[in-house]
N, C-alpha and C positions, 0 to 999 in steps of 0.2 A: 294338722294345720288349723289355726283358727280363725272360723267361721269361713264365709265362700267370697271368691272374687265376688268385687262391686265394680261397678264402670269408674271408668278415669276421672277423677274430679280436681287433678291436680296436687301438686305434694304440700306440704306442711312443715314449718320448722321443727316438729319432733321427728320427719323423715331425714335430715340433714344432721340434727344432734345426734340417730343413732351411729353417725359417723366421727364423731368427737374421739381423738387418739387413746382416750384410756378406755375407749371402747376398743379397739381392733381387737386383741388377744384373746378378748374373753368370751367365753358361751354364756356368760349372764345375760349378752342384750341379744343373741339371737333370736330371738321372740321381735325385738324393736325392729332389727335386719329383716325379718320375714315381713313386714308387714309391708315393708319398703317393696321386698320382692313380688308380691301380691298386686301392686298397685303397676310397675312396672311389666307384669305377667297382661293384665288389662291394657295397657296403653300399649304393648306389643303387637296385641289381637287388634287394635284398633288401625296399626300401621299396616299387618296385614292385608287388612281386608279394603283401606283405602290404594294402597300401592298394587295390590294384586300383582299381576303379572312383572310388575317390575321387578319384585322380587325373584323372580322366576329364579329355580336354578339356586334360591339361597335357604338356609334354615334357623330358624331363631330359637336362642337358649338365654338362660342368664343367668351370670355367676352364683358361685356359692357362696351363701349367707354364714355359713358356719367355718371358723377357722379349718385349714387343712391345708393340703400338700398341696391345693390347687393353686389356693392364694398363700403360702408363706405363712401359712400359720397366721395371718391376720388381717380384716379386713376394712382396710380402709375406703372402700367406697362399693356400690355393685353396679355391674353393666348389664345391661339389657345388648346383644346382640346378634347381628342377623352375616353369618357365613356358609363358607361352602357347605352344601347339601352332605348328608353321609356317602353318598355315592363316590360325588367328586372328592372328599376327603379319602376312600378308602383308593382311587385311583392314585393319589400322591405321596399318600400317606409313607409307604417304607422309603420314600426318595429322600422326605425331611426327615426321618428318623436317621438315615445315614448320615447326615449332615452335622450330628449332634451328639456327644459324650453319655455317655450313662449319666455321669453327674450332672451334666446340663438336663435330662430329663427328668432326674426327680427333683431338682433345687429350681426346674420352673415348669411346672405338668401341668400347667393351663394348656387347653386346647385351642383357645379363640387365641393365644398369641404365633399361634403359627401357621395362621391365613388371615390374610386382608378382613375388614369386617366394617359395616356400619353399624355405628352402637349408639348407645343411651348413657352416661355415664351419672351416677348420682355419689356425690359425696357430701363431707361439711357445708363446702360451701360453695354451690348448688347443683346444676347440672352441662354437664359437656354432650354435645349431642351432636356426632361427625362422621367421620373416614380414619380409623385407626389404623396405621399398617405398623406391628410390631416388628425389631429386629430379627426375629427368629421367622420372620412370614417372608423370608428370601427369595421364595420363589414368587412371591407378587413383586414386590420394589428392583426386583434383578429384572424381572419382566419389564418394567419401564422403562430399563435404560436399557436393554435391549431393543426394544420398540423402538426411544428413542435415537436410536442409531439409526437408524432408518429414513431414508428420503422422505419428508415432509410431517412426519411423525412429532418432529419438537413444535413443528406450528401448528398441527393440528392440538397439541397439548395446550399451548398460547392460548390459543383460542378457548379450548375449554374453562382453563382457568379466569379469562376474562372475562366467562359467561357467569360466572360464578356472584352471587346476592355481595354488594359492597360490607355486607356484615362480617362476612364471613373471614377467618383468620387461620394462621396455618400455626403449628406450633413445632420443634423438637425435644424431645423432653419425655416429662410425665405425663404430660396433657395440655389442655388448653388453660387459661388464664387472661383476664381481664388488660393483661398486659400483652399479651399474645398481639404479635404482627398481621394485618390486614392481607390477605392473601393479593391483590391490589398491588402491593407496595414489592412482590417477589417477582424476579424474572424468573424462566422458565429453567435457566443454568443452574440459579439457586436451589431451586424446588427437584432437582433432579439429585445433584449433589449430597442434597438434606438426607434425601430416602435413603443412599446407602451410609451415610454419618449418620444418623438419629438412634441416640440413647434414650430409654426403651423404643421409644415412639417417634412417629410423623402421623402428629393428626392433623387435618381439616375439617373446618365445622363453627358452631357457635359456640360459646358461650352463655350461662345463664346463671348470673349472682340467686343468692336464696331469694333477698331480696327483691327479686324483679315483683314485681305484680303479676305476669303473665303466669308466673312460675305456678303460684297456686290456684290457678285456674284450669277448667275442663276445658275449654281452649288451647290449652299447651299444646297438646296432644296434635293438634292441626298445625301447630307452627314446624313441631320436629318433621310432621310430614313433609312438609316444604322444603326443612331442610335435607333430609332426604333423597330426595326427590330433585332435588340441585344437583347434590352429590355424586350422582348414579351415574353420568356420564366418565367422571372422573374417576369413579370406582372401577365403570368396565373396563378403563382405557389401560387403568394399572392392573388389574384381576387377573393370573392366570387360569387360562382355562384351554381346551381343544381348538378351539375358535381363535381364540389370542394368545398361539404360545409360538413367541417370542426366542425362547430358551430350547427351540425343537427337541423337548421333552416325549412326543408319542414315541418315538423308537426306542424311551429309555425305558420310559412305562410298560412297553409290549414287551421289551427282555426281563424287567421286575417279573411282570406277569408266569412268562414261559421258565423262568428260574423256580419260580413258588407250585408251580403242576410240576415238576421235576422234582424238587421235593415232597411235595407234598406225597407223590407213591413211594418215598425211600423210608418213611416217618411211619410206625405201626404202632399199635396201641400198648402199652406198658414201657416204649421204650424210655428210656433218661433224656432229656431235653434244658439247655439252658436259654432261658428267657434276655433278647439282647435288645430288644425297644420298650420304650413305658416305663411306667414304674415301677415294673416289677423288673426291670433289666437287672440281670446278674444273677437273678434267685435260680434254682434248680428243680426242677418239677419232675412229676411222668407224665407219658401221655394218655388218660383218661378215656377218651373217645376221638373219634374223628368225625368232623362232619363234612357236608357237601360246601364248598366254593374257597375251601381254602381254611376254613376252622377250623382247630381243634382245641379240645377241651386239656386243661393241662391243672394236674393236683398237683398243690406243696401242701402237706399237711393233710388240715380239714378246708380247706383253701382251695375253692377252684375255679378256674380264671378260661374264659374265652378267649384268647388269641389268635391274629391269624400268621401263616405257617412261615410265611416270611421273617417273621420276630423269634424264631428257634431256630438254634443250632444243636448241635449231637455232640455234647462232651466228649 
């Protein structure tokens, strides 16, 4: 990595040109990507530590700079963002792996598209800074209108949304855009509707041309707080979690559970295993070792991969 985090000072038009389309493919500008990531890794720590507890319960990563399986082989912008903890991912985790084809997990192995997130988004041309809920993050957007079914549920959503900074705009789509609709101008039928129709996406949030002024300023950093920070109501309100589940999820989660201790004593060490979530779904391994909480260690080859036991079956 070269040289060490600096503080946030705001981006640059050569952070936005390493996003220029005859860059995605290539590993010539990943160097130009990392620097992008580096600045973005600093303004993270700075949302931290101002949000504190608000983030409670969330965890922050940010995309891969280098083409791969995560992004399609190309990378046309990177996001900074903050979703469910590993905890709460490993509690949900085989429910949306069921949910999804082998081929839908290697042709889309991003991890943050299958949880709600609030993110940072930098590409060309500039930055998106909101509430992403991808289509594959079902069990958040199914959670709303669940909820919303619910006596007083769509007016307390009204409400949130009207609490919302008059900037603020909603999009379906790729993302946001300068053209993107005023969240303002959406009833709450619409904004409902959107979640389970939105190709890729339903984001809420701002916008931010390269060109802004604010953009290349250490200041930035304090605005994405805010918008943040706006956000967070609307986040919990969709968010599944133990507290907000909508989708009365813990019964299915506690048999997940008791199915995976049931095999997990049937599964001993040398047996043949095929691998049925991830991206490694379909490959054929042995079993390696076994560890404590439902791990086991699984070889193909010189290849050896951590999975948990719910993601094998016994040829």
């Amino acid at each position: 990595m070269r040289g060490t985090m600096s503080p946030f000072e705001g981006f640059d038009n050569k952070d936005f040109d390493a996003f220029s389309e005859s860059k995605w493919k290539s590993n010539a500008f990943n160097l130009e990507r990392l620097e992008v990531k580096l600045k973005l890794s600093s303004l993270g720590k700075i949302i931290e530590e101002q949000l504190g507890e608000k983030l409670s319960s969330l965890e922050m990563d940010i995309s891969e700079e280098r083409p791969s399986i995560f992004n399609q082989h190309k990378v046309s912008h990177l996001t900074l963002f903050f979703y469910r903890d590993l905890a709460a991912r490993k509690q949900v985790g085989s429910l949306l792996d069921k949910s999804r084809s082998i081929a839908d997990n290697v042709m889309d192995a991003a991890p943050y598209h299958r949880h709600i997130s609030l993110c940072v988004r930098v590409g060309q041309g500039g930055v998106e800074c909101g509430m992403f809920i991808h289509k594959n993050s079902w069990l958040d957007w199914k959670n709303a209108l669940e909820r919303c079914k619910t006596y007083g549920e769509t007016d307390r959503l009204a409400a949130i949304l009207a609490d919302l900074d008059s900037s603020t705009v909603d999009s379906t789509g790729e993302g946001l855009t300068e053209e993107s609709r005023p969240v303002s101008e959406i009833d709450v039928a619409s904004f409902i509707s959107g979640l389970e129709s939105a190709d890729p996406y339903t984001v809420v949030g701002n916008v931010f041309a390269r060109d802004d002024d604010l953009v290349h300023q250490a200041g930035f950093a304090q605005k994405l707080i805010d918008v943040f920070r706006s956000l967070l109501p609307l986040f919990r309100f969709i968010a599944w979690s133990r507290e907000n589940d909508f989708h009365d999820l813990k019964d299915a989660i506690k048999e997940q559970q008791h199915k995976a201790q049931r095999k997990f004593s049937s599964i001993e060490v040398g047996d043949k295993v095929r691998i049925v979530n991830g991206i490694a779904a379909g490959r054929l391994g042995v079993v390696d070792a076994i560890e404590k909480k439902g791990v086991v260690k699984v070889r193909m080859g010189l290849l050896v991969m951590n999975l948990k036991i719910e993601d094998l079956v016994q040829p």
